[in-house]
C-alpha positions in Angstrom: -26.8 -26.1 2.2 -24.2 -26.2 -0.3 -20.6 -24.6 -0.3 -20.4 -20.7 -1.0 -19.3 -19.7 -3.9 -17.3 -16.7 -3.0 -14.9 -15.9 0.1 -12.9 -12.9 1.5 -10.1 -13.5 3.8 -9.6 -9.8 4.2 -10.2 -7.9 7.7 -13.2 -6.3 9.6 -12.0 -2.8 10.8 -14.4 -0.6 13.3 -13.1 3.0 11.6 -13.3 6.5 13.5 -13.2 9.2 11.1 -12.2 12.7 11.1 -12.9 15.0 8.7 -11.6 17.6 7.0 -14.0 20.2 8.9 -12.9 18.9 11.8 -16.3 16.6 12.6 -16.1 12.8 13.7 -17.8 9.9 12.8 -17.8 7.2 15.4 -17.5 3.5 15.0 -17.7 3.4 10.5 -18.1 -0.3 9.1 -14.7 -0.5 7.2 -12.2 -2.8 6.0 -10.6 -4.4 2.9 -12.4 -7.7 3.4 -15.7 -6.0 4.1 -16.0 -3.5 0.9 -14.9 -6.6 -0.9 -18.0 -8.6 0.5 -20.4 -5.5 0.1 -19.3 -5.4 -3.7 -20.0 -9.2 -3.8 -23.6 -8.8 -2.2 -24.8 -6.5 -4.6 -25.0 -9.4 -6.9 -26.4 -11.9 -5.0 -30.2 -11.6 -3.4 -31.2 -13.7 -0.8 -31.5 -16.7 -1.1 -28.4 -16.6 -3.3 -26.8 -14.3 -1.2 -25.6 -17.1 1.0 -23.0 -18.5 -1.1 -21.1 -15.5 -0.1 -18.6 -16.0 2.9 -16.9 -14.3 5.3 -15.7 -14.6 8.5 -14.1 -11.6 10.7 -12.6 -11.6 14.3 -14.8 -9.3 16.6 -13.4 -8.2 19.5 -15.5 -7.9 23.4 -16.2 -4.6 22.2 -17.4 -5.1 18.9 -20.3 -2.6 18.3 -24.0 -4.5 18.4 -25.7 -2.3 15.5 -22.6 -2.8 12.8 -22.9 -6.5 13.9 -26.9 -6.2 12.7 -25.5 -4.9 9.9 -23.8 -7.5 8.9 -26.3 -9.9 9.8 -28.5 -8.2 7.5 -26.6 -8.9 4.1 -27.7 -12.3 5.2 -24.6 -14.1 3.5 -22.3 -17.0 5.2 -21.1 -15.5 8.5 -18.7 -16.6 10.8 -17.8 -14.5 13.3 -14.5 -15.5 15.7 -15.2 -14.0 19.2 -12.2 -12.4 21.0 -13.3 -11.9 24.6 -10.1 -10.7 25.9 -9.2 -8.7 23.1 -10.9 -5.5 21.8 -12.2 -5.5 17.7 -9.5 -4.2 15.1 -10.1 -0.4 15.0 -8.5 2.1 12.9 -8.7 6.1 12.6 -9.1 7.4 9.1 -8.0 11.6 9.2 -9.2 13.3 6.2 -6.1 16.0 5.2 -8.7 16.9 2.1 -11.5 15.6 0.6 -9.4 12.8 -1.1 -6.3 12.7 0.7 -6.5 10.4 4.2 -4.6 9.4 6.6 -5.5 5.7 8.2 -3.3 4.6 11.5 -4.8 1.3 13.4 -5.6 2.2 17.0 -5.8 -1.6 18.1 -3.7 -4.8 16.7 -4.8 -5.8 13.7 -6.1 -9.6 13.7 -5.6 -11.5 10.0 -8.0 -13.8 8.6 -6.0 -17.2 7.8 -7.5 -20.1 6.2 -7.5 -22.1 9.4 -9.9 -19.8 10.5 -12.6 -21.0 7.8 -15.2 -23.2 8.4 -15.0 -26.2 6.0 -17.1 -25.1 3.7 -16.0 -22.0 3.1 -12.8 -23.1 2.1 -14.4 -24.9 -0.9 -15.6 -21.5 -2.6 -14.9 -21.7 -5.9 -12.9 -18.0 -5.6 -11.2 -16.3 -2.7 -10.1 -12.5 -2.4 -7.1 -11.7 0.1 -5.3 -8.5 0.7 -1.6 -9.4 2.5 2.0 -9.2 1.5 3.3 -11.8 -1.0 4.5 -14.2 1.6 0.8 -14.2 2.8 -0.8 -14.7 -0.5 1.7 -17.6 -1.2 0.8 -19.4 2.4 -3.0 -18.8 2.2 -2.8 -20.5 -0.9 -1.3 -23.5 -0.3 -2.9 -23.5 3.1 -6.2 -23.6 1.2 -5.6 -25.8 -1.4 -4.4 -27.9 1.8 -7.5 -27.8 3.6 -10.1 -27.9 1.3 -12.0 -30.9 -0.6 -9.3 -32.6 -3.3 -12.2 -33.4 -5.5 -13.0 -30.3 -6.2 -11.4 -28.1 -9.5 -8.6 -25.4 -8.1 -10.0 -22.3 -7.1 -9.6 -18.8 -8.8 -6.9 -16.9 -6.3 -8.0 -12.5 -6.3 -5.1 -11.4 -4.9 -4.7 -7.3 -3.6 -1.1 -6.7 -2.4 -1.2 -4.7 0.9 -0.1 -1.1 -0.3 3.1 -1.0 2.5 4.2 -4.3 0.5 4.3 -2.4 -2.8 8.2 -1.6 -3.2 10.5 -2.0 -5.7 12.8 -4.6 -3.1 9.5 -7.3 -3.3 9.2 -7.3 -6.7 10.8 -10.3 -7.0 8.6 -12.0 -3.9 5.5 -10.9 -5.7 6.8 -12.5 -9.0 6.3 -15.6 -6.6 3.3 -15.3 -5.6 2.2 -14.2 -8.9 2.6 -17.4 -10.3 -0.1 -18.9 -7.8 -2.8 -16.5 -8.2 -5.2 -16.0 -11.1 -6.0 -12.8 -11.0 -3.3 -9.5 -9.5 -4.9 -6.5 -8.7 -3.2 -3.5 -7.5 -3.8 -0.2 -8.1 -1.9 2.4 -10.5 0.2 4.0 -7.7 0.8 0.1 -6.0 1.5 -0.7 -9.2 4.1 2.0 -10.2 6.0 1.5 -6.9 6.4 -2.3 -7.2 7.7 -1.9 -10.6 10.2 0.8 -9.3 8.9 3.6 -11.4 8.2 5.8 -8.6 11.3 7.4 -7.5 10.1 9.8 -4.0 6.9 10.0 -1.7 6.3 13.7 -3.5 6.1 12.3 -6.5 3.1 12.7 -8.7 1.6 10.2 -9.6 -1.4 10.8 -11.7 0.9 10.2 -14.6 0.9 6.8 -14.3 -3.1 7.0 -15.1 -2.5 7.7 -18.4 -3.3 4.9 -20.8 0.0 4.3 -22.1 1.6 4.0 -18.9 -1.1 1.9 -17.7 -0.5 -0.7 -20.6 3.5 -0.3 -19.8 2.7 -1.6 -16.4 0.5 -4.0 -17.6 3.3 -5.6 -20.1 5.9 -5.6 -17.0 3.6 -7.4 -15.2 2.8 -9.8 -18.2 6.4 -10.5 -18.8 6.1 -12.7 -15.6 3.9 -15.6 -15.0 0.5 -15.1 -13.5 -1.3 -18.2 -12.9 0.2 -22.0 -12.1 -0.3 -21.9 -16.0 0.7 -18.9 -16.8 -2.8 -17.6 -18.3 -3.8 -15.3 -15.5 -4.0 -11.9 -15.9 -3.6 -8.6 -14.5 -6.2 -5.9 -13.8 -4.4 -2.3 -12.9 -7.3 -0.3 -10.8 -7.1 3.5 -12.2 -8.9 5.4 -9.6 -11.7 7.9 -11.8 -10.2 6.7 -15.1 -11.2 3.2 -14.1 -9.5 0.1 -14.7 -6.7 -1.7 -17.4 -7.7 -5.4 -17.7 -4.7 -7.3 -19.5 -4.2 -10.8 -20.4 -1.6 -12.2 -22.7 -4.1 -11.6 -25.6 -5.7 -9.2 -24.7 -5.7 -5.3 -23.4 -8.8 -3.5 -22.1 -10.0 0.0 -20.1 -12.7 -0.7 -18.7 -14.3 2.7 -17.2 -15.2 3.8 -13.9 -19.1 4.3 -13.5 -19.0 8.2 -11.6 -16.0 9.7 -13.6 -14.8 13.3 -13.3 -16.6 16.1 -15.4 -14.8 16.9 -18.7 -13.5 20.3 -16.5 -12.3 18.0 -14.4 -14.3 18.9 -11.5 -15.0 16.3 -8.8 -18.2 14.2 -9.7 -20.7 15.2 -7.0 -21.4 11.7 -6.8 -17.8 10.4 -5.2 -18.1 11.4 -1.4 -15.3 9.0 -0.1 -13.0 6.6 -2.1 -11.9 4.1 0.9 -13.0 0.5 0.0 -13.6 1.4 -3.4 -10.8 -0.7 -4.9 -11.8 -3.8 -2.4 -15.1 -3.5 -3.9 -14.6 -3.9 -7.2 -12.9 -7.0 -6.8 -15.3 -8.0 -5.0 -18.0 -6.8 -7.6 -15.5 -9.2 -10.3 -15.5 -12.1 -8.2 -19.2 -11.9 -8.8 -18.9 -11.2 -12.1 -16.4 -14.0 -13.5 -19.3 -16.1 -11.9 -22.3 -14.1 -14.1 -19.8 -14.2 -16.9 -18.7 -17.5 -17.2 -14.9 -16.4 -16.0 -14.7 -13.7 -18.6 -12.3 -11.2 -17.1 -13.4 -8.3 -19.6 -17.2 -9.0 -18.6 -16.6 -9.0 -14.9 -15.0 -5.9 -15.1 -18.0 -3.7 -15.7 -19.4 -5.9 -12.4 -16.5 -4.4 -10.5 -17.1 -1.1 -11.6 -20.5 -0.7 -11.1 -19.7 -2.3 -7.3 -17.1 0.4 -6.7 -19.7 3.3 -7.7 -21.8 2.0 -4.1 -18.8 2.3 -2.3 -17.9 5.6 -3.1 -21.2 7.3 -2.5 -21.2 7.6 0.9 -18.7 7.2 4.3 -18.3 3.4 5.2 -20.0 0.7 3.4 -22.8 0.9 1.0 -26.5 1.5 2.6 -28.7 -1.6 1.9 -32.6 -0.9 2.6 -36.1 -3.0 1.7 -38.7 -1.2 -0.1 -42.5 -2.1 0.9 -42.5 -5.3 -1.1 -39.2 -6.3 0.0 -37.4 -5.4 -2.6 -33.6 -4.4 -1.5 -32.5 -1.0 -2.5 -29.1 -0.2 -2.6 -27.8 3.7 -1.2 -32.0 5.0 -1.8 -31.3 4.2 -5.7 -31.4 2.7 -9.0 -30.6 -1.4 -9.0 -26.9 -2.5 -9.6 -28.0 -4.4 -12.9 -29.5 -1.2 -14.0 -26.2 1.0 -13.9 -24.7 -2.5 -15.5 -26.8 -1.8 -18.3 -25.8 1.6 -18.3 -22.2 0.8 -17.9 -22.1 -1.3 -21.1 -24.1 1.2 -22.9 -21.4 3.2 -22.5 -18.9 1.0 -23.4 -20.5 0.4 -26.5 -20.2 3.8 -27.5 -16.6 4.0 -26.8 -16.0 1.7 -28.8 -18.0 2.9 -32.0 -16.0 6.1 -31.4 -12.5 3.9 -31.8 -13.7 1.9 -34.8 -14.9 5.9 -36.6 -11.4 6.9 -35.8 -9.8 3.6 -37.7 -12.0 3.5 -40.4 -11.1 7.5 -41.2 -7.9 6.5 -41.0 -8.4 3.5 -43.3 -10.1 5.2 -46.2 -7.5 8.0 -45.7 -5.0 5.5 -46.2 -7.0 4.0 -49.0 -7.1 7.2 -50.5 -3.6 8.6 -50.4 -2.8 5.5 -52.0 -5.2 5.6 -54.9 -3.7 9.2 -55.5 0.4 8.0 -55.7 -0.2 5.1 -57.8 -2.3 7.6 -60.3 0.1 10.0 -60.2 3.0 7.3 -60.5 1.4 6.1 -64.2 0.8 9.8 -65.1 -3.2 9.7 -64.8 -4.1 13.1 -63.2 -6.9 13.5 -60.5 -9.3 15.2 -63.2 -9.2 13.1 -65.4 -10.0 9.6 -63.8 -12.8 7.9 -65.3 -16.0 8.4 -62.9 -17.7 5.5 -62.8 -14.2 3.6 -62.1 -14.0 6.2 -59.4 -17.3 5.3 -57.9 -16.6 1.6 -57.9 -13.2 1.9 -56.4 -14.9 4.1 -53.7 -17.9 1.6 -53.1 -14.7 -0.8 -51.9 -13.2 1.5 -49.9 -16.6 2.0 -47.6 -17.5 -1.6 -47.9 -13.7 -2.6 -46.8 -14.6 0.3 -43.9 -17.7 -1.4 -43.0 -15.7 -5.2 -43.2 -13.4 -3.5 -40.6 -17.0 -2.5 -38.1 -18.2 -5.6 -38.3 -15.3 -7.4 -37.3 -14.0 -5.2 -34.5 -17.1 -4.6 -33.1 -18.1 -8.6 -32.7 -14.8 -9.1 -31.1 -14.5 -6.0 -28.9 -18.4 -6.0 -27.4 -18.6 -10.2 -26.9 -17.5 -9.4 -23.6 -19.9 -7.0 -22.7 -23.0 -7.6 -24.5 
């Protein structure tokens, strides 16, 4: 078999939850390094599916059904058995509907590249979630370990939310300048960069757009990538995601977004993972896209909107022929469609709004410069008027077709 094509480092974590009602739900598949490989696996059918690796410490304890489940994805498993040490468990307590509390109840074990089989560690991208110390030693403990002949891999990198404080910034400046790709979240994001003063603080306003491309610059300002050309993709919970490079700035949306009275989307039932997942669902993507950031985007999203649709990991059942079904519904390449669709429409909407403006503008000077060589508006000749018109729309329509090639490339 050849080498996978995709790896998580990230952890396996057996979750108890408790709800806001008060109910529990036993032993949950969790865990940043599993969402990330669900949202991979959406991609990939069997036989493909096997270029996707991971391996995850199990503990004696490890529950047999959530092992079948993994078994089932049928990807590149590993699993490194711990039989004096019980599985990494965690208890998630739901304070609300979107607010949880997590807490591990056993010692977390980390993933390390050691860990890998050799072929694993020749994927052509890896996804970690760790502190930038860890991010900086997985990566040269990788590029260590695996074949020399082989191009440098494309580095994901989530920083652990607990690492995301103002007093690291200057650690994950480090790091930043081995990975590819830097992925945090708006509220990660906002405390690394020090905007975020006090625990109470809300922070919802840094989900606005502007803010979001503030964040994006900081970030920018640094060096992501050994060449500097990486970029930075600023997760935005239901307003979906800012993907930035040094040329160029994108939202790309979330696929269930509130309503427009702002009620929750019946849709969302639980958020956890859903961030893992879309990077994840990008990893894929950059490989569907030919490493198009913008493109592999829309991958992510879609992979998030699996995640959040039930508790734990994304259902995946055959139909009578076979065929996989994802959560009892439509096809991920189906709400892809959708997704871009959408996109599309945004951006007609945009290019309406600048050509208004353009003709507007077009317009207003038109009137001055009559008005400056004494011509009133009356009595302008017509068919003048109609010509000079005609070049106003056709400039309008210059401006559609130029935007629109270079805004949808990426997503048609």
């Amino acid at each position: 078999m050849t080498d996978p094509y995709l790896c998580s480092l990230s952890q396996c974590i057996i979750d108890d939850i408790k709800l806001p009602d008060g109910t529990f739900r036993k032993d949950v598949l969790s865990g940043g390094g599993v969402y990330a490989t669900y949202g991979m696996r959406l991609w990939f059918s069997p036989p493909e599916s096997l270029r996707i690796a991971y391996s995850f410490h199990a503990g004696y304890d490890f529950p047999i059904n959530i092992l079948e489940k993994l078994l089932s994805l049928n990807i590149s498993l590993t699993q490194i058995w711990h039989s004096n040490l019980p599985s990494i468990r965690g208890l998630a307590t739901f304070t609300s509907a979107d607010q949880r509390i997590f807490v591990y109840q056993t010692p977390p074990i980390g993933t390390v590249p050691a860990d890998l089989p050799s072929s694993y560690l020749n994927s052509k991208i890896f996804h970690f979630i760790c502190s930038p110390s860890w991010a900086s030693q997985h990566i040269t403990e990788i590029l260590k370990l695996r074949d020399k002949q082989l191009p440098p891999p494309i580095f994901v990198w989530e920083p652990v939310p607990n690492s995301t404080i103002k007093e690291n910034l200057q650690s994950c400046v480090e790091a930043m300048k081995m990975v590819n790709v830097l992925s945090p979240n708006h509220e990660e994001a906002a405390a690394l960069l020090g905007l975020i003063s006090g625990e109470d603080e809300e922070v919802d306003r840094f989900l606005s757009e502007d803010m979001l491309m503030y964040m994006a610059d900081k970030f920018l300002s640094y060096q992501i990538g050994p060449q500097g050309n990486g970029c930075v993709i600023i997760r935005a919970s239901y307003k979906g995601c800012l993907v930035a490079t040094k040329e160029k700035k994108e939202i790309i949306p979330a696929y269930w977004t509130i309503s427009r009275d702002g009620i929750k989307n019946p849709h969302v039932i639980d958020v956890t993972g859903a961030g893992n997942a879309f990077c994840g669902g990008f990893m894929a993507g950059l490989l569907r896209s030919n490493n198009d950031v913008f493109e592999a985007a829309l991958y992510g999203s879609v992979s998030a909107s699996f995640t959040v649709e039930q508790l734990g990991a994304p259902r995946l059942e055959f139909d009578q022929n076979g065929n996989e079904i994802w959560n009892s519904g439509e096809s991920p390449y189906d709400r892809l469609h959708k997704l871009k669709q959408r996109v599309k429409e945004k951006i007609k909407e945009r290019l309406k709004v600048k050509l208004k403006e353009r003709i507007q503008g077009k317009l207003k000077n038109k009137d001055a410069n009559h008005h400056q060589n004494g011509i009133e508006t009356g009595e302008m000749d017509k068919d003048n008027n109609i010509g000079k018109d005609s070049d106003i729309i056709s400039d309008g329509r210059d401006l559609i077709d130029e935007n629109f090639r270079d805004r949808m490339s990426p997503a048609d």
